[in-house]
N, C-alpha and C positions, 0 to 999 in steps of 0.2 A: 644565440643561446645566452641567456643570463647567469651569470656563477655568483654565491650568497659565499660570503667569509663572514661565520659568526663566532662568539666566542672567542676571538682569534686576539692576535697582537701584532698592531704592523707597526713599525718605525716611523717613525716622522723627524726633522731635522734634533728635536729638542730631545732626541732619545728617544721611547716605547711609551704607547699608549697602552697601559693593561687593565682597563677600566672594563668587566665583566661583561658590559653590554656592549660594549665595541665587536662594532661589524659593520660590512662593505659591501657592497652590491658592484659587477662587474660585467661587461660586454665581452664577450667568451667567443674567439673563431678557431676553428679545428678543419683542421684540413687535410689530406694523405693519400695514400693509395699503396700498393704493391701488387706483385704477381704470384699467381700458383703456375705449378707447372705441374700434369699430370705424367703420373710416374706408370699405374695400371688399375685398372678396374674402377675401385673406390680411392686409390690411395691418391694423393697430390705430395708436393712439395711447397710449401709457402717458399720462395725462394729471397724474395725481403718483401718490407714492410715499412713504411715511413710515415711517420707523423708528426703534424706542428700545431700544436696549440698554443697562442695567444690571451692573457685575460689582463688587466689594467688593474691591480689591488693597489691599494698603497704604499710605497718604499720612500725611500730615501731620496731616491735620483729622480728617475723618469716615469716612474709608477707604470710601468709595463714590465709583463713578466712573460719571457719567451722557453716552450720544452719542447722536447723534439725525445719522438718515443721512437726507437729501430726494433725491427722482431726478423726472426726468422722460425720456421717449425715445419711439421708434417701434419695432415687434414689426411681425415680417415671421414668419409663421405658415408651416416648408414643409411 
């Protein structure tokens, strides 16, 4: 997956580039998984939910940006 940062502002050591047309093109992996558990019928349980996404914008340091999404819910199946 490729990720576009447009309009954006990234830092660079000399401070913030805020030059309107500044933007970044990025190599994007996502990854996760979790469990439902079925409670009855149609109903479930999402019981967790884990995910990691990776993209490489530009920063400061190491120009890698790492997120990590948790969930939990109820799924009503119609």
């Amino acid at each position: 997956m490729v990720s576009s940062g447009f309009n954006s502002v990234f830092p660079n050591k000399l401070g913030y580039n805020v030059d309107a047309n500044n933007g970044a093109n990025s190599i994007a992996i996502q990854t996760g998984g979790g469990m439902n558990v079925s409670l009855r019928g149609r109903l479930q349980l999402r019981a967790f939910e884990v995910n990691w996404l990776r993209t490489q914008f530009p920063n400061t340091t190491t120009n890698v940006q790492n997120n990590v999404r948790m969930g939990t819910g109820v799924i009503y199946k119609f």
